[in-house]
NUVO-456430 format. One record per residue (C-alpha): residue number from 1; residue in three letters; x, y negated, z negated. Coordinates in nm, 2 decimals. Example, Ala and Ser with C-alpha at 12.3 -4.5 7.8 and 13.67 -1.06 7.14 Angstrom:
BEGIN
+-----+------+--------+--------+--------+
|  nr | rest |      X |      Y |      Z |
+-----+------+--------+--------+--------+
|   1 |  ALA |   1.23 |   0.45 |  -0.78 |
|   2 |  SER |   1.37 |   0.11 |  -0.71 |
+-----+------+--------+--------+--------+
This chain:
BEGIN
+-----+------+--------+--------+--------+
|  nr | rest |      X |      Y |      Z |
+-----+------+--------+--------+--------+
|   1 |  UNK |   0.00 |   0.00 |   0.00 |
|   2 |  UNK |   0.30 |  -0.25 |  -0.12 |
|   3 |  UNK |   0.46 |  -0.12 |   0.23 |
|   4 |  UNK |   0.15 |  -0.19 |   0.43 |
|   5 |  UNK |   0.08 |  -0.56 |   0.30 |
|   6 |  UNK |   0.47 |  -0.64 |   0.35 |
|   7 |  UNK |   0.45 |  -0.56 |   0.68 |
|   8 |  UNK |   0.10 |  -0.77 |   0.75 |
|   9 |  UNK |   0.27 |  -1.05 |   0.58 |
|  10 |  UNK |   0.60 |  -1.01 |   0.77 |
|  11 |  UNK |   0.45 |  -0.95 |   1.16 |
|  12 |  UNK |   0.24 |  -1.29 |   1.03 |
|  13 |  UNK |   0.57 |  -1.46 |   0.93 |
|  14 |  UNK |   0.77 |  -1.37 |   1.25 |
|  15 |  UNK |   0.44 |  -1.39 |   1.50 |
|  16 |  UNK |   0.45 |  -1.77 |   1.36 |
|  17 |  UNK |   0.83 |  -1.83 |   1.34 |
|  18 |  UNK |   0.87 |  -1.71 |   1.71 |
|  19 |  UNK |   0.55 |  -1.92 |   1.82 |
|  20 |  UNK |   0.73 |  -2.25 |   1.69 |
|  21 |  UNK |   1.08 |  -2.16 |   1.85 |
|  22 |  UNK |   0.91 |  -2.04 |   2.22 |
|  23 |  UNK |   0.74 |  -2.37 |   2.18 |
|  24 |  UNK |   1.06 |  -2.55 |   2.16 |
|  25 |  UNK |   1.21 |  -2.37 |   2.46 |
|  26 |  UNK |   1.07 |  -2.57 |   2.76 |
|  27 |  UNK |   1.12 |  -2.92 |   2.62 |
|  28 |  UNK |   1.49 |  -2.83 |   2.48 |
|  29 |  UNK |   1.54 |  -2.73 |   2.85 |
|  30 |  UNK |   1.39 |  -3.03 |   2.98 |
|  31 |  UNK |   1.65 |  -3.23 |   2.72 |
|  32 |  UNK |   1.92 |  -3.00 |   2.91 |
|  33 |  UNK |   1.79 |  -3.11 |   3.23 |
|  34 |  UNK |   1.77 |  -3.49 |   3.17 |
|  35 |  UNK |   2.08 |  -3.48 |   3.02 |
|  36 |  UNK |   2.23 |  -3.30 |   3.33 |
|  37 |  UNK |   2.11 |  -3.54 |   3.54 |
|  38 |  UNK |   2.29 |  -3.86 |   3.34 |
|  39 |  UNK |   2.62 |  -3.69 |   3.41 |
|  40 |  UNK |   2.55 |  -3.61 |   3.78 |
|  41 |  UNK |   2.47 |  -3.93 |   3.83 |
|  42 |  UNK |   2.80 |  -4.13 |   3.65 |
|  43 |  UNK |   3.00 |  -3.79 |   3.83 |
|  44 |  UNK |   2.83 |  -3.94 |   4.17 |
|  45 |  UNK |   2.86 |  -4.32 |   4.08 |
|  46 |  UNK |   3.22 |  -4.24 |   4.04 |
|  47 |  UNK |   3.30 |  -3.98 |   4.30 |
|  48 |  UNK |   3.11 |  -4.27 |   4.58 |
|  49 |  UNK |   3.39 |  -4.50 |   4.52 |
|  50 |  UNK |   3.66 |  -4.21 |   4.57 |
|  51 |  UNK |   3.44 |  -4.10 |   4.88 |
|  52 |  UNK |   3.42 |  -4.44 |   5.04 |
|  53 |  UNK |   3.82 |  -4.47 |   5.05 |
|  54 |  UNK |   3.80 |  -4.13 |   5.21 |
|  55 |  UNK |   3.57 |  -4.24 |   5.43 |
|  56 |  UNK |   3.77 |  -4.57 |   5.59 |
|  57 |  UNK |   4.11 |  -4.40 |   5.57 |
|  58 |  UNK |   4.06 |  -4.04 |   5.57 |
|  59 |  UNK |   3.77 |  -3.98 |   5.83 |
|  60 |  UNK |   3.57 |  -3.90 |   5.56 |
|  61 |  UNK |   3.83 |  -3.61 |   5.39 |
|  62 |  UNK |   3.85 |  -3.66 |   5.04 |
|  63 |  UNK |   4.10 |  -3.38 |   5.00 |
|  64 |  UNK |   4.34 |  -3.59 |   5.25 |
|  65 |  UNK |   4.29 |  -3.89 |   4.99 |
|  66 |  UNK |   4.39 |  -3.64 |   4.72 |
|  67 |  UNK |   4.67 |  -3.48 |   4.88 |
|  68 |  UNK |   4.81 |  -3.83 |   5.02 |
|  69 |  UNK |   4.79 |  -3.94 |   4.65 |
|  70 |  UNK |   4.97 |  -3.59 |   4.54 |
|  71 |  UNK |   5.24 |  -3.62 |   4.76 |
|  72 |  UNK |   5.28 |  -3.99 |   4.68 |
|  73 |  UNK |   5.60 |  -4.13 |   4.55 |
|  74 |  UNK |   5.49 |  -4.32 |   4.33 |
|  75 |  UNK |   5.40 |  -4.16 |   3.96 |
|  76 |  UNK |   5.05 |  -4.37 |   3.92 |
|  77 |  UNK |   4.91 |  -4.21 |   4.26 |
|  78 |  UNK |   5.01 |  -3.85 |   4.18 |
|  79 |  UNK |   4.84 |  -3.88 |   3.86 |
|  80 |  UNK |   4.58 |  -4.04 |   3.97 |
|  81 |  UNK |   4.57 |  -3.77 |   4.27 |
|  82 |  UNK |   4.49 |  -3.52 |   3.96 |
|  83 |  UNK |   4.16 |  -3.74 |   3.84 |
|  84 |  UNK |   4.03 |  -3.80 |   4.14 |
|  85 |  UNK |   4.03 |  -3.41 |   4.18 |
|  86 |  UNK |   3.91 |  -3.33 |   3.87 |
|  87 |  UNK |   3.59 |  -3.56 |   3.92 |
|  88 |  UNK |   3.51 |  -3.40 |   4.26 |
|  89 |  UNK |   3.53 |  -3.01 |   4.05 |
|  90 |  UNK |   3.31 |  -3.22 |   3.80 |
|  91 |  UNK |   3.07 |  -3.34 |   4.04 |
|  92 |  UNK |   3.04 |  -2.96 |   4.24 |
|  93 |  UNK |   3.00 |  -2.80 |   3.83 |
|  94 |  UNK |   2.70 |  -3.04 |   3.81 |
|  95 |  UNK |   2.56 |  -2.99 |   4.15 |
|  96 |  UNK |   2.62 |  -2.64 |   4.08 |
|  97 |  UNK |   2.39 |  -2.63 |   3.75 |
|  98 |  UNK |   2.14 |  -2.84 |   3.89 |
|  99 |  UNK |   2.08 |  -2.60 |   4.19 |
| 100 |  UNK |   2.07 |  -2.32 |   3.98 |
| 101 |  UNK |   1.77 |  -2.49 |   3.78 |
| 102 |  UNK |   1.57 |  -2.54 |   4.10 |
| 103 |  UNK |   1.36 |  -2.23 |   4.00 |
| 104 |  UNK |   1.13 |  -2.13 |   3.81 |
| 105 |  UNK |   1.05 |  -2.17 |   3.44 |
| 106 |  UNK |   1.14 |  -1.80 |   3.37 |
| 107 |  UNK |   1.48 |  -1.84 |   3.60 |
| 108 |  UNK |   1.58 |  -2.17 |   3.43 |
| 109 |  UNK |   1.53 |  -2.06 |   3.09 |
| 110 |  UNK |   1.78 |  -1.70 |   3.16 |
| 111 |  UNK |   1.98 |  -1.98 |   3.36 |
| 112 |  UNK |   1.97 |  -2.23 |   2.98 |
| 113 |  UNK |   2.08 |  -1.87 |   2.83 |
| 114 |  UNK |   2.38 |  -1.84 |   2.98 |
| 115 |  UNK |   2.51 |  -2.16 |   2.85 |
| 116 |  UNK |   2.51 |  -2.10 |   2.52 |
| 117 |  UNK |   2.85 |  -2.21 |   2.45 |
| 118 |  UNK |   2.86 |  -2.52 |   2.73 |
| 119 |  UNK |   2.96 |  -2.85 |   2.61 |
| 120 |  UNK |   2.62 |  -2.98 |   2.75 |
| 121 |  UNK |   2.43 |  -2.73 |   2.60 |
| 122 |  UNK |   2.59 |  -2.80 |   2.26 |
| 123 |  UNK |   2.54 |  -3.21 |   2.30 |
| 124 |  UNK |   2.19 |  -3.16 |   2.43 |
| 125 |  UNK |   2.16 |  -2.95 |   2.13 |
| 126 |  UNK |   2.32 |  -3.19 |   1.89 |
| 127 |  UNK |   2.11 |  -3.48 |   2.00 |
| 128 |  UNK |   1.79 |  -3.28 |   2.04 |
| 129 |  UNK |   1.45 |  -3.37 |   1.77 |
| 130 |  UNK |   1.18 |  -3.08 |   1.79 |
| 131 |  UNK |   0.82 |  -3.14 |   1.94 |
| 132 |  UNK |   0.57 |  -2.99 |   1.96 |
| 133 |  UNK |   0.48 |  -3.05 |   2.33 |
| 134 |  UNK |   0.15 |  -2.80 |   2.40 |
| 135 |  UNK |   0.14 |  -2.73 |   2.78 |
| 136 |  UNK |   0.11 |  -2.48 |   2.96 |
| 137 |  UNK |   0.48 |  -2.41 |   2.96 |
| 138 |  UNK |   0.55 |  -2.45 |   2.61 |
| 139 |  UNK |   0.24 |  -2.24 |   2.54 |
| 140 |  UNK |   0.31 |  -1.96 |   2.76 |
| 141 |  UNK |   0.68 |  -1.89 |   2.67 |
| 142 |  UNK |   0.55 |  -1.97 |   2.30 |
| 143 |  UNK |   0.36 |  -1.69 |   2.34 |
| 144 |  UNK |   0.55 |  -1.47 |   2.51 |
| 145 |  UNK |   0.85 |  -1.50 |   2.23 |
| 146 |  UNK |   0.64 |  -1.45 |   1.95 |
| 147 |  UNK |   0.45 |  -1.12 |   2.08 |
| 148 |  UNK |   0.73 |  -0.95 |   2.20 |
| 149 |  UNK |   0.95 |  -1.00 |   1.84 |
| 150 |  UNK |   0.60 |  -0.95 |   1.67 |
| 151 |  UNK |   0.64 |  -0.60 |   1.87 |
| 152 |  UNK |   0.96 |  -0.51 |   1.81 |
| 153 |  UNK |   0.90 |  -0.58 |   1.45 |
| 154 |  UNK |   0.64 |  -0.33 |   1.45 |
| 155 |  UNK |   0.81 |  -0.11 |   1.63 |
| 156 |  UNK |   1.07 |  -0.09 |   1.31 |
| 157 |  UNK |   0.83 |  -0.06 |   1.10 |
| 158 |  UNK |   0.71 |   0.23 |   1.29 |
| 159 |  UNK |   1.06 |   0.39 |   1.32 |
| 160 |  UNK |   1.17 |   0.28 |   0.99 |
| 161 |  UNK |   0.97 |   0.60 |   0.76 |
| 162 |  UNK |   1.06 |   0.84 |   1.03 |
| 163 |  UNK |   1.39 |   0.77 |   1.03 |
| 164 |  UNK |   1.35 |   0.78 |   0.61 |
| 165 |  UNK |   1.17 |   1.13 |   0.65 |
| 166 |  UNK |   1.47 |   1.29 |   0.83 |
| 167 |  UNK |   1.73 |   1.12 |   0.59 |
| 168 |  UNK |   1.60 |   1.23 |   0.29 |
| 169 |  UNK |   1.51 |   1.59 |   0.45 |
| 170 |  UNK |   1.89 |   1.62 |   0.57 |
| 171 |  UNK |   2.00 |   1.52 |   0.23 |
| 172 |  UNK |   1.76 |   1.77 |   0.08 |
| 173 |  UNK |   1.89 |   2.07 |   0.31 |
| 174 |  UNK |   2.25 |   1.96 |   0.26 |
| 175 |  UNK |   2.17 |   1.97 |  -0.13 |
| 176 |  UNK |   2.02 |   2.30 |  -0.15 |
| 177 |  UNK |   2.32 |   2.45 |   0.08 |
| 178 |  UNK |   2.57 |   2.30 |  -0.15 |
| 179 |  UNK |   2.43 |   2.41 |  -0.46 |
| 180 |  UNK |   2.37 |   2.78 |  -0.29 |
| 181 |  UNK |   2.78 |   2.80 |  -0.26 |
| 182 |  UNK |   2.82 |   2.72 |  -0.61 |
+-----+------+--------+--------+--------+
């Protein structure tokens, strides 16, 4: 009976826990989003200027502008070769993750996954407030988080006294066979 109401209570706990936290999913990932934008944009902003030397000098190759800058004699314009290259791998990484959220909400969110340890991920995280935002995505993926840990949970507690039953009968049968040798 104590067993029985500790589970009611628990799949109650965790159905509600895992409500609130799907809920959150969709608007964190919009925070990612917005976020990734800002930087593509300054990247761009930045990259434009680079681009439009490129453009007058370098019929429109910016790796000639970067390669004339590496093999420059001058210190500055080798080191300067290095930024501007590192702001073009900038810009692609960005481009890069904002393609890959062109999809859909389920695609996005495995894609939001996978960038668990990004250092956008951890500033949108650092600079993110919860909402409670109730549309249909936040509501659906809501949902969808909290049934499926509210399954799993109950699928321990279904596997939990089984796997209690064959402990406690191998520790039986390995009791009686001991004391049978003495």
């Amino acid at each position: 009976m104590l067993l029985a109401l500790i589970q009611r209570y628990s799949l109650k706990i965790v159905f509600a826990l895992t409500l609130l936290l799907g809920l959150q999913l969709p608007n964190f990932l919009q925070q990612y989003e917005i976020r990734l934008d800002g930087h593509y944009i300054e990247a761009l902003h930045h990259l434009e200027k680079y681009q439009e030397l490129a453009n007058l000098y370098f019929s429109e190759d910016l790796q000639a502008l970067i390669n004339k800058h590496k093999n420059s004699e001058e210190q500055v314009f080798r080191d300067e070769a290095v930024i501007i290259n590192d702001l073009r791998e900038r810009f692609v990484y960005l481009q890069a993750q904002k393609e890959a959220l062109d999809s859909s909400l389920t695609h996005r969110l495995f894609f939001l996954s996978q960038q668990l340890n990004s250092p956008l991920f951890n500033e949108t995280k650092r600079a993110y407030q919860a909402e409670i935002v109730l549309n249909k995505d936040a509501i659906s993926v809501g949902l969808v988080v909290a049934l499926a840990s509210s399954l799993l949970l109950e699928l321990l507690f279904f596997i939990i006294p089984f796997l209690l039953k064959k402990t406690f009968s191998y520790i039986k049968k390995n009791k009686s066979t001991t004391l049978k040798k003495s």
